[in-house]
N, C-alpha and C positions, 0 to 999 in steps of 0.2 A: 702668416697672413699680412700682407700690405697695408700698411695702417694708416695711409694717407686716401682720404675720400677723391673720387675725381675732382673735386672742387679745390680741395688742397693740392694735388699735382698739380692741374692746370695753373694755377695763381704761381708755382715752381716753377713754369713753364715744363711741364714734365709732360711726354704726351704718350699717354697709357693706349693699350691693345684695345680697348673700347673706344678711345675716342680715333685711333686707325681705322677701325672697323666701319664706324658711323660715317667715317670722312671717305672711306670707299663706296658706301652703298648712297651718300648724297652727291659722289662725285665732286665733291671739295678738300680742298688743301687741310691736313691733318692739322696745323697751327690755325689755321682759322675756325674749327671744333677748339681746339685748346681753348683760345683767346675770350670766344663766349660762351664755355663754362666757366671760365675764369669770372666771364664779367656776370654770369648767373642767368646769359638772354638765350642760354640752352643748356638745357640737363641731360643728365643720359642714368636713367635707372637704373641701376647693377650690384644688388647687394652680392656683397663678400662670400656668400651661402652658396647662392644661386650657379647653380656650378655649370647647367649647360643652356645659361643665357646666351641668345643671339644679341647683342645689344642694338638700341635705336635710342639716336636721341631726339628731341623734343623743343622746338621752339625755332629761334630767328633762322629766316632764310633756310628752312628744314622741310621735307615733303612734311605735310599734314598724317598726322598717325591717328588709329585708331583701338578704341577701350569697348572690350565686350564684357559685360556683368552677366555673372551666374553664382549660382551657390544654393546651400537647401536651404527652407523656410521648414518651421513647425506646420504647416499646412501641408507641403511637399518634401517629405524629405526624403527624396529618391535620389542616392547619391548613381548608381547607373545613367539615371538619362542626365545628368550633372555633369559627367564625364564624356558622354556622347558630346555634348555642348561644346566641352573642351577641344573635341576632338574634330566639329567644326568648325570652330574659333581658329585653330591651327592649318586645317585644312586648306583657307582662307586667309591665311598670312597676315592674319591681325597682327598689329605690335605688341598691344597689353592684354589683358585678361584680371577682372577684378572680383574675388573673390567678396559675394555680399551674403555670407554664410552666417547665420544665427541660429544654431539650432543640430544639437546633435553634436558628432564627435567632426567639430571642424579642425580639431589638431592633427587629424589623419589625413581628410580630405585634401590640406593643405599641402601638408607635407608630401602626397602623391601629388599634387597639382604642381609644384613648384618643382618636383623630380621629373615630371614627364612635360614640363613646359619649355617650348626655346624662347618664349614673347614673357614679357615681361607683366609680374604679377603685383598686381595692388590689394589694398583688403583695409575695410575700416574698421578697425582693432574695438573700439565700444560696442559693435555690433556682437561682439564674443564675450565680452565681460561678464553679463548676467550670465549665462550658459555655464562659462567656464568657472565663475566662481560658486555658481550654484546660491545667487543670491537677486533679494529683490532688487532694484535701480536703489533705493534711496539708500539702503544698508553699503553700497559700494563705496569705498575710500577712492582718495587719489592716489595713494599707494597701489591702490584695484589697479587702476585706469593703466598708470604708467606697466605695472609688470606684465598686462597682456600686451602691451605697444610691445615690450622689451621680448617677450615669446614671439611674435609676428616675426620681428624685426632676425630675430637668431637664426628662425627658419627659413629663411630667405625668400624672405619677401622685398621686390624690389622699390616697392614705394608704399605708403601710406596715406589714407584722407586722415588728419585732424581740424577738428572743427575746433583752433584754438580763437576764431575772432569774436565769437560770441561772447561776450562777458559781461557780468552783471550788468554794467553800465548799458553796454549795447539790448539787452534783454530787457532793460525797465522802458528804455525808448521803445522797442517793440512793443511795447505793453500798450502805448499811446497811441499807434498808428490805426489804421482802419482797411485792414487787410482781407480781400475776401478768402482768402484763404490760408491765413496766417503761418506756421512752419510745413515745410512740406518735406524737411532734409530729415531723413530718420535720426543720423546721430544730431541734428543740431536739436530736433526735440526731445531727444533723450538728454543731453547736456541741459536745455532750456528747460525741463521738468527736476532734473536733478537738483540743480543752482535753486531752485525754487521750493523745493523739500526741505534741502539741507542746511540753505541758507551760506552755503558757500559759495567762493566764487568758482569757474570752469577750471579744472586743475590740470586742461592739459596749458590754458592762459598764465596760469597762477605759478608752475612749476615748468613750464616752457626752458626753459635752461636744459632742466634735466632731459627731458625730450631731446632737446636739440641733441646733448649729452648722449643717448640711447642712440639715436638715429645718426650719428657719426661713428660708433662703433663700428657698426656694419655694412654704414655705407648707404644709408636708405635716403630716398630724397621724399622731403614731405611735400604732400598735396592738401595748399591749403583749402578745407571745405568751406562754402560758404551757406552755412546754415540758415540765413535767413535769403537762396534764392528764391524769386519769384513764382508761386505755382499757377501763377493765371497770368492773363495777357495785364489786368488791371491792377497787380502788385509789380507790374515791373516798373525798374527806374525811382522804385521810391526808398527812401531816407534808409528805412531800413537796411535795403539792399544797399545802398552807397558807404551807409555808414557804417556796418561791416568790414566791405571794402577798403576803406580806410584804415579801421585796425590793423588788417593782412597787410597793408602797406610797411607798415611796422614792425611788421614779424618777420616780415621778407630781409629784411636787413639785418635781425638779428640771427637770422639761420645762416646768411651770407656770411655772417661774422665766426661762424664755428664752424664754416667749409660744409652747409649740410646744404645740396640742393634742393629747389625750390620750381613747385608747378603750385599755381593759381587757379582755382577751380572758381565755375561762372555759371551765368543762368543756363537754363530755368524754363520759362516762362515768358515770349517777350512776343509783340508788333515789328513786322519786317521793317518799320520804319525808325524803329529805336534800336535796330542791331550794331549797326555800325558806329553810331555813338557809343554806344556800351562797350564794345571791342577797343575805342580807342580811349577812353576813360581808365579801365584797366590796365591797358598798358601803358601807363604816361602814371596814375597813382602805382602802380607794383613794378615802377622799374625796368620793364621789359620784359619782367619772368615769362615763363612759358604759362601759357594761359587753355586752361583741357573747361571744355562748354559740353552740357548735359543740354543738347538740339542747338539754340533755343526752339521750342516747338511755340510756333509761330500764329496758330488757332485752337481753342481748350474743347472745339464742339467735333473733334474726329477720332472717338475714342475707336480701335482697331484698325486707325490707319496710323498711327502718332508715328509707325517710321517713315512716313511721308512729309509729315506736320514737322516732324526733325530734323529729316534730311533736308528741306528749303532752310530753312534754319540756320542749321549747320553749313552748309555750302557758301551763303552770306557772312557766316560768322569768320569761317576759315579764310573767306577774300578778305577780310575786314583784319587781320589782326590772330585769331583766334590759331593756339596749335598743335591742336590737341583733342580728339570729336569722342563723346562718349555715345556708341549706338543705343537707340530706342528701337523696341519692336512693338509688333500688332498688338501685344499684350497689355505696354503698357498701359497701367490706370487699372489695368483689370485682372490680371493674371500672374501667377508666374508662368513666365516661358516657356514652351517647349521646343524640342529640338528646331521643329521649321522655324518656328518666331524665331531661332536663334539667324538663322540662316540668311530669314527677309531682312531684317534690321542689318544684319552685316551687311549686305548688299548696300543696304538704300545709304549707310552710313561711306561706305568705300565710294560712293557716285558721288555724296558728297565732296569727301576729303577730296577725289580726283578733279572734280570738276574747280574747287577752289585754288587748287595747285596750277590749274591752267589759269586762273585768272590772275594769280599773283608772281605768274613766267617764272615757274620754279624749272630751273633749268633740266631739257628730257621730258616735262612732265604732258607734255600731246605727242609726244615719240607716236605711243601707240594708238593713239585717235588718227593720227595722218595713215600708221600703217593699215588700221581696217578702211580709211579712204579708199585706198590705193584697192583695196580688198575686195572692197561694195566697186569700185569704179570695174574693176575685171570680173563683178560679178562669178568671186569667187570664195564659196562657201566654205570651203577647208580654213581658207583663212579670215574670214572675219569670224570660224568658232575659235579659231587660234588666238585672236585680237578680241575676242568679250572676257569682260570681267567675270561671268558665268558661263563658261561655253558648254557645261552641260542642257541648263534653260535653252540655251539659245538652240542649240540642235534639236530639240525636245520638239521645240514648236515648228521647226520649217520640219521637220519630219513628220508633224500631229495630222498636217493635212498637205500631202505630195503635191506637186506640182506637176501638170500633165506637160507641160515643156521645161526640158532643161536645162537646168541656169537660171531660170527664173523662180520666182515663190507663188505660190498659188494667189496672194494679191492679185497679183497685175499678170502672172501667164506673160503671153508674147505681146503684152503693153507696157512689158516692163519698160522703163524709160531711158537706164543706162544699156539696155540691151538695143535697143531703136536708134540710140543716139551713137553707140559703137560701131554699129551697122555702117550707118551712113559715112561716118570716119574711116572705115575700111574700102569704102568704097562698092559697099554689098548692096543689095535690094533688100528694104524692110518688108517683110509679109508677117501679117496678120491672122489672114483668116487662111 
């Protein structure tokens, strides 16, 4: 086993089969991936385990990638339609896939997820600790915490959340604030009830070495969670959330220090007017890390639309800075997902990332917008199902209701407008009626 993390290579100038790979599918020079995973302003997830990872990296100058969450709950633990998810997740060329599994035998699930996966798997390791050790939250040791990071991490998992910036200090401020909906991150409230049972401090904070320690073994790049994001429009941007931020600044540098890569996880909850601030805030306090946002969903009153509320979100987020989009579906707030929810959220989450890659001239990235141009201008339907991101929807519908003239869509019939206007360019007679 290669015992140098990509972090360690790169800083060797060494340039590994993953950061070739990533440097072929962004269309850039293999040393310039080296150079910023070296410098830590791109990561590439790849645990040592993970034996038939496709790799993608994440951050500066990088298309926008995208994270789909699934996993069983004790309410749902249908590990079948779990795997159907998977198998849309894939189907749909996502990059990650994050296991948010509590409940049940997730050492199985995992271990077939990470064997039939080529997109890269995350999983937040506390989510399994009570399960796995078959104990209450307070009875759990930091000895707990660490040895299920350490199982995750063996299995090949390519990255992890730790919610190491909540720490006493930062949790007694929260204590002060005037939040209308105070934690909303599962593991930062399980940490923030912990600390407050046991009277200790967050031991992934407290023993963070070791972690780091763990997470170089195999190569894992942490993602750091941020526990106290915003869950309403009117907890964003405040102390809490910043001052969190601030710790992770600090962790960022000490994981840089033992070659363990580094994603920055973000709101939450936010006003289309405070997006872009927030984006640039983060990357200016953490360095440049690569920075993965949960929407931001941008309105809290459209519960079964929230992958629309996320997708405007996200799209701003990803122009701004942001690179790295966690999908929301119809469900959120209210359900766990099922297979379609899984499907709408990917969608609306892939419009986003694509559309923010066109606005920040990621080189290629309207290739295929000019070619369904060219497509729609020849009114020619083979090929813009060819050029949609869904080209099954998309046929679905001009097939739902035929068109009594062909070539055009039953809209407009012979008013179609590139058909009128082709006419006349040809030199033909437009008829109507």
């Amino acid at each position: 086993m290669n015992k140098l993390t990509q972090m360690a290579a790169a800083k060797q100038g060494i340039i590994t089969k993953e950061m070739e790979i990533v440097a072929n599918k962004e269309g850039l020079d293999p040393r310039t991936i080296m150079e910023r995973v070296a410098a830590g302003t791109i990561a590439i997830p790849a645990n040592k385990n993970h034996r038939n990872l496709d790799p993608n990296g994440v951050g500066q100058g990088l298309k926008t990638k995208v994270n789909v969450n699934l996993g069983v709950s004790r309410d749902c633990a249908n590990y079948e339609m779990e795997f159907k998810k998977v198998e849309v997740a894939l189907e749909n060329d996502v990059e990650a896939i994050m296991d948010l599994s509590n409940y049940g035998k997730t050492y199985d699930f995992r271990e077939k997820l990470i064997a039939m996966s080529s997109a890269m798997i995350g999983t937040v390791p506390i989510y399994d600790a009570i399960g796995y050790f078959d104990k209450d939250l307070i009875d759990l040791t930091a000895k707990d915490f660490l040895s299920i990071l350490e199982l995750h991490a063996s299995q090949g998992v390519d990255f992890v959340t730790i919610h190491a910036g909540i720490t006493r200090k930062v949790a007694a401020d929260f204590r002060k604030s005037e939040r209308l909906t105070n934690i909303v991150s599962r593991g930062g409230s399980l940490l923030f009830a912990w600390m407050a049972m046991t009277g200790n401090e967050n031991p992934f904070y407290e023993y963070y070495d070791e972690v780091l320690d763990i997470l170089a073994k195999y190569d894992v790049t942490i993602s750091l969670g941020d526990a106290l994001r915003p869950g309403c429009l009117h907890d964003a941007t405040d102390p809490g959330q910043i001052g969190e931020l601030i710790e992770l600044s600090l962790l960022i540098e000490r994981a840089w220090a033992k070659n363990v890569q580094v994603i920055v996880e973000g709101p939450g909850h936010m006003a289309i007017d405070e997006i872009a601030a927030n984006m640039k805030i983060q990357k200016r306090l953490c360095h440049d890390a690569p920075f993965y946002v949960l929407g931001p969903i941008v309105t809290d009153i459209a519960p079964g639309y929230d992958h629309i509320t996320s997708a405007i979100g996200g799209a701003i987020a990803a122009s701004n800075g942001a690179d790295f989009l966690c999908y929301v579906t119809p469900a959120e707030h209210l359900r766990l997902p099922d297979v379609q929810d899984v499907k709408e959220g990917i969608m609306a989450v892939k419009i986003a990332a694509h559309a923010a890659d066109i606005a920040k001239k990621i080189p290629g990235a309207r290739d295929r917008d000019d070619q369904m141009a060219k497509a729609r201008n020849k009114v020619d339907w083979e090929g813009m199902f060819d050029c949609a991101l869904d080209p099954q929807k998309a046929r679905d519908y001009y097939d739902s209701i035929p068109a009594a003239q062909q070539k055009t869509c039953s809209m407009c019939g012979k008013m179609c407008a590139l058909r009128t206007t082709n006419k006349i360019l040809d030199g033909e007679i437009v008829d109507i009626f």
